[in-house]
C-alpha positions in Angstrom: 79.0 156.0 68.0 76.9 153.4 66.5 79.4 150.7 67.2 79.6 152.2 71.0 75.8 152.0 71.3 76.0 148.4 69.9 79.0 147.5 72.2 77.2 148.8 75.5 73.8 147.4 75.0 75.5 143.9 74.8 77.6 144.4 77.6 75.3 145.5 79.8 71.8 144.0 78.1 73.3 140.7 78.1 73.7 139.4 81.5 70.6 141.2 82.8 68.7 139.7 80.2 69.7 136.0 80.9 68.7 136.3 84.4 65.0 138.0 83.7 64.2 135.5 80.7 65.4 132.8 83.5 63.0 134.2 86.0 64.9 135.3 88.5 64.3 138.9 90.0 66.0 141.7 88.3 65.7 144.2 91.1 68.8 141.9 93.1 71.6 142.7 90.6 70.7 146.5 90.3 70.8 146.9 94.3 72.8 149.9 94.9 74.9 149.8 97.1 75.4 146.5 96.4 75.5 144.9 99.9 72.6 141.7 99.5 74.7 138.1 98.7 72.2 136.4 96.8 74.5 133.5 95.2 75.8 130.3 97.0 78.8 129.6 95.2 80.0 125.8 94.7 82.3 124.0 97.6 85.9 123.6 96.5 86.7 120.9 93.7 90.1 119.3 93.4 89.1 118.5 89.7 88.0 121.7 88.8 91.2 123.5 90.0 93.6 120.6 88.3 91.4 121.6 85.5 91.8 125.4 85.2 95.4 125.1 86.6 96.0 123.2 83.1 94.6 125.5 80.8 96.2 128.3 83.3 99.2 127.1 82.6 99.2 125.8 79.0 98.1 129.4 78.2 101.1 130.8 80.1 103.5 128.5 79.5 105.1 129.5 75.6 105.3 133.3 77.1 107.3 131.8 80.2 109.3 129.7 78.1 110.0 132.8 75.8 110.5 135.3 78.5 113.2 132.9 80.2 114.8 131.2 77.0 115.2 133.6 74.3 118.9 135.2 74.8 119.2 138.9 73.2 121.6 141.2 73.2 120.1 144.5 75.5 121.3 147.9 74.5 122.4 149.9 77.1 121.2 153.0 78.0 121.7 155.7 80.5 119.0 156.3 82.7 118.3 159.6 83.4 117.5 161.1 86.9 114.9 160.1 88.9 112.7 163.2 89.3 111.9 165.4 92.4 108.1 164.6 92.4 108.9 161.2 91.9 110.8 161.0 95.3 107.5 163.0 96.5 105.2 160.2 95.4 107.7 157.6 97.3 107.3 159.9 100.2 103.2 160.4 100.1 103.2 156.6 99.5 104.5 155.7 102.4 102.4 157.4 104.3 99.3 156.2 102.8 100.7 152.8 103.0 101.3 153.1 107.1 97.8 154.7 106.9 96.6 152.0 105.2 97.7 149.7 107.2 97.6 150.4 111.0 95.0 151.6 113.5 96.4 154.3 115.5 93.2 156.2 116.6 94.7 159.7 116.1 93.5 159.0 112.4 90.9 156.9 112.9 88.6 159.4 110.9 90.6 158.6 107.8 91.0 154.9 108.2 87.6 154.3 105.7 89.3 156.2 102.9 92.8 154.8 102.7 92.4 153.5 98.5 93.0 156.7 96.5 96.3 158.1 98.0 98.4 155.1 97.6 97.3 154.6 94.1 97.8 158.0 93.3 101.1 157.8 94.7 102.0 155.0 92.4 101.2 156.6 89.5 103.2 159.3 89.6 106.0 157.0 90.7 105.8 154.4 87.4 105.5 157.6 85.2 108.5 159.0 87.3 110.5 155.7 86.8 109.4 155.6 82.6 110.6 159.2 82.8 114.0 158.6 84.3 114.2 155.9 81.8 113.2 157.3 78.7 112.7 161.0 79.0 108.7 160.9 78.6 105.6 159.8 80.4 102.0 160.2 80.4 101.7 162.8 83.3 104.3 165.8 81.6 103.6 165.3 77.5 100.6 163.4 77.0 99.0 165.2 79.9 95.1 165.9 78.3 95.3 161.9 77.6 96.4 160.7 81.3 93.6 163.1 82.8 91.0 161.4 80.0 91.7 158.4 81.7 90.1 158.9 85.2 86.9 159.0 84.0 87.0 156.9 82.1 88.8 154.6 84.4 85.8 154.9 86.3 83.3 154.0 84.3 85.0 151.3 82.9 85.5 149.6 86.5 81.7 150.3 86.9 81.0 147.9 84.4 82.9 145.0 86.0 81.3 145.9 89.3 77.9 145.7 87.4 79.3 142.2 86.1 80.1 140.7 89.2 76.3 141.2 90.4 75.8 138.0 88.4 78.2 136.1 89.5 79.7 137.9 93.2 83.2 136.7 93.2 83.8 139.7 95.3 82.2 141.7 97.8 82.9 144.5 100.2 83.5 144.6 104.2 85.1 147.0 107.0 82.8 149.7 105.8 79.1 150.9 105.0 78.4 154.3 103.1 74.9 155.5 102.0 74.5 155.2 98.2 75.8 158.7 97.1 78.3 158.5 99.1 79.4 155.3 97.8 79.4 156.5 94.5 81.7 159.3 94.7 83.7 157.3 97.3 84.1 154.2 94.7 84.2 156.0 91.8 87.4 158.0 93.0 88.8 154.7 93.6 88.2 153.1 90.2 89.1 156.0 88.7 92.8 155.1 89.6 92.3 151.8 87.9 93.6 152.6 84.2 96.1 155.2 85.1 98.0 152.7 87.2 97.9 149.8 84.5 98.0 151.5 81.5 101.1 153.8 83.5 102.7 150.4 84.4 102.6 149.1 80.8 104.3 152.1 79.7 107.1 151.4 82.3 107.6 147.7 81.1 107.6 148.9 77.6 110.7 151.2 78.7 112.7 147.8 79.3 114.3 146.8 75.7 114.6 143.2 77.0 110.9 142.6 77.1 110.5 144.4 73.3 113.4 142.4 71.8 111.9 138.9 73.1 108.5 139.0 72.0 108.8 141.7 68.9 110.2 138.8 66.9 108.0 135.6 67.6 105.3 133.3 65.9 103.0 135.3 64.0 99.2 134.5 64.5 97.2 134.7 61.1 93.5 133.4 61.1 92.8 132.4 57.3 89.0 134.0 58.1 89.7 136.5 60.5 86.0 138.2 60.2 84.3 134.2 60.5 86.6 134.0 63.9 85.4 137.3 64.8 81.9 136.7 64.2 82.3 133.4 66.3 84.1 135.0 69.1 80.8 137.6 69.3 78.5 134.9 69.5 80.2 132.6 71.5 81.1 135.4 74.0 77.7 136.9 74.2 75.9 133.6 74.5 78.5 133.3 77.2 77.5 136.7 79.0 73.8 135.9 78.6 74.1 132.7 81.0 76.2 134.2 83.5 73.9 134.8 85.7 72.7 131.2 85.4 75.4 129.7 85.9 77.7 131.7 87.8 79.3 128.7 89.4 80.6 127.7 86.0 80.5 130.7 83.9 82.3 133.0 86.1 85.9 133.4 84.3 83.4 134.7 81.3 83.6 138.0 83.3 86.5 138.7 82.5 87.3 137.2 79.1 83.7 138.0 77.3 84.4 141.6 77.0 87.6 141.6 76.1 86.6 138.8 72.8 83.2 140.8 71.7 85.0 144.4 72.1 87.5 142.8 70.1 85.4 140.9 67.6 83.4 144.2 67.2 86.8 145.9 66.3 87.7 143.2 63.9 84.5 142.9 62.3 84.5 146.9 61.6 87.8 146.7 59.8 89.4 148.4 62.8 93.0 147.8 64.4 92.9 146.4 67.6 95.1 144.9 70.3 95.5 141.4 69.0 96.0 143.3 65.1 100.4 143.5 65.6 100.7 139.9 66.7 100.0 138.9 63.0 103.2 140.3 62.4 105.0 138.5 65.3 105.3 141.4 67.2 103.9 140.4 71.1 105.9 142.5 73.0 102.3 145.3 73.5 100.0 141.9 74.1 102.9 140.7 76.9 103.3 144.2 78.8 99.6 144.7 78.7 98.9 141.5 80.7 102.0 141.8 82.4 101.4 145.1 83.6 98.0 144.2 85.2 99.4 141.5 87.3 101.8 143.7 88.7 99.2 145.9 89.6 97.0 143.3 91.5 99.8 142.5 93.2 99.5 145.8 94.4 95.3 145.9 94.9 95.9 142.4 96.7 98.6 143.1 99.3 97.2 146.4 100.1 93.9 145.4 100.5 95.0 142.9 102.6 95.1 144.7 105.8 92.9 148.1 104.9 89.8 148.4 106.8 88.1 149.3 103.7 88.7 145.9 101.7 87.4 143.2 99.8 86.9 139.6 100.1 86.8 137.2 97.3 84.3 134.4 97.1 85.3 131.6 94.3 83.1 128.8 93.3 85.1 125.9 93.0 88.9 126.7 92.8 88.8 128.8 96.2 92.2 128.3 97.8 95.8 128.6 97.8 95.3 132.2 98.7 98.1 134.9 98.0 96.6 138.0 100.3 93.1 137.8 100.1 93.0 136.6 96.1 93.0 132.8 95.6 96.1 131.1 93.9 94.0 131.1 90.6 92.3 134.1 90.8 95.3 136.1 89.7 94.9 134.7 86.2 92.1 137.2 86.0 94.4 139.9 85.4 96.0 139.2 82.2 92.9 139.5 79.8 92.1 142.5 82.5 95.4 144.0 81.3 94.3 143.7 77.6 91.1 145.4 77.9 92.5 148.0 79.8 94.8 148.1 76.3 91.5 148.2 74.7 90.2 151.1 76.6 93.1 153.6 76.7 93.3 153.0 72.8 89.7 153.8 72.0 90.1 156.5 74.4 93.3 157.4 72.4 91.2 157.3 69.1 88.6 159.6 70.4 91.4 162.5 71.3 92.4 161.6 67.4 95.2 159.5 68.2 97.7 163.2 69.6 100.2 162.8 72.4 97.5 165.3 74.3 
């Protein structure tokens, strides 16, 4: 609990605490619901996207390489049916899709609230599919965990929302609700957020290609793993402290600061955490963690695109190229997303006491 307390107060002191010690006025990142853009973001810069589209792609590149060159032999296995409530889910998510998606004015009542069912719909399709392939899945035998997770889903997505008040890559159009109502309404929809990732990882895990390629690979062994912790926890909270100051700059912190001081915290309690097995070579949970949260905003993107209830992105600096509404770039945002979602469903997982619940 202590660690928790710790954990929270500098994810969520941090930021805030930049801004006020910088003088600006606290009251315009707590505005619920958060409607005000405060933040003039930087024009486009052909430098700075040559520059993030190298490290992009220096950090990508060995798992591409990997993925594409190492030749294994596959096992095969029969896969098993595909289940009646799977085909249900296929049927529901076409209809939420076409929902979604078009304005026939029959249902132009429900056109505000078109996020949940889809989502829903594709979770009980990827744990359908790791079913057929495997025989289990979250939703029928770790059932008390998969519930865990909505909540907790939504809280966690909170969080980032709070985080992008300092920055405001993203805002949201097509639709005003009055603050309770936005609550319940947003909170349903984050609530989908780690079910659907942590479901799709599961379903990537099922595939023994992906295992055999990266269970077997370079093993990363800091000789002072606690002094690279420690560093990581300063660095990254220094980092979350100026945010807000320089959000122009400092924006990609959103999403990698939590991940490094979570992790840090982890490491620096003697705990195992998500980074612990590729000391022993074994990637393959690091790669379908932020594989499986690129797959999913594939998903948020495209069916965001053309909801009435959407977002719109707003990039300093490397704002084009986009792919649906997300910028070319932007989607690099998922893969340390997809590891703290890892980070989340296992501390969630340690408080149940580690059971298949």
């Amino acid at each position: 609990m202590r660690k928790f307390l710790i954990m929270s107060g500098l994810l969520l002191g941090l930021p805030l605490s930049g801004v006020m010690l910088a003088g600006y006025p606290a009251g315009r990142y707590l505005e619920f619901p958060p409607v005000t853009r405060f933040i003039g973001h930087a024009p486009f810069s052909w430098t700075a996207f040559a520059v993030f589209a190298l490290l992009i792609g220096f950090s990508i590149a060995p798992f591409i390489i990997r993925g594409a060159g190492k030749r294994v032999d596959v096992p095969r296995t029969a896969m098993g049916s595909f289940p009646w409530w799977g085909w249900l889910a296929c049927a529901g998510l076409a209809a939420a899709w076409a929902l979604a998606w078009t304005r026939i004015p029959l249902f132009k009542q429900l056109q505000p609230y078109t996020f949940v069912p889809p989502w829903l719909c594709y979770i009980v399709i990827v744990n359908a599919l790791t079913y057929a392939r495997t025989g289990t899945c979250m939703l029928l035998h770790r059932t008390g965990y998969f519930l865990l997770l909505f909540p907790a889903s939504a809280a966690f997505w909170w969080f980032f929302e709070y985080l992008n008040r300092f920055v405001q890559n993203w805002y949201y159009a097509g639709v005003r609700f009055g603050a309770l109502k936005y609550f319940i309404l947003a909170s349903l929809s984050f609530s989908t957020v780690l079910p659907a990732v942590l479901g799709t990882r599961d379903l990537l895990l099922s595939f023994p290609g992906l295992v055999l390629r990266f269970n077997q690979w370079t093993a990363l062994r800091p000789r002072r793993p606690r002094l690279l912790a420690l560093a990581g926890l300063v660095i990254s909270a220094a980092g979350l402290g100026l945010i807000g100051i320089l959000p122009d700059y400092l924006f990609p912190l959103l999403w990698v600061s939590p991940l490094v001081i979570i992790v840090s915290l982890q490491a620096l309690s003697g705990e195992r955490h998500i980074l612990h097995d590729i000391g022993t070579g074994n990637w393959s949970v690091f790669v379908a963690s932020i594989l499986s949260a690129l797959v999913c905003g594939v998903f948020w993107e495209m069916w965001n695109y053309y909801s009435l209830a959407r977002w719109i992105y707003s990039v300093p600096l490397v704002h084009r190229f986009a792919v649906f509404e997300m910028p070319l770039l932007g989607y690099a945002g998922y893969l340390p997303f997809g590891l703290e979602c890892a980070v989340i469903g296992e501390i969630i997982g340690g408080m149940a006491g580690n059971k298949k619940i």
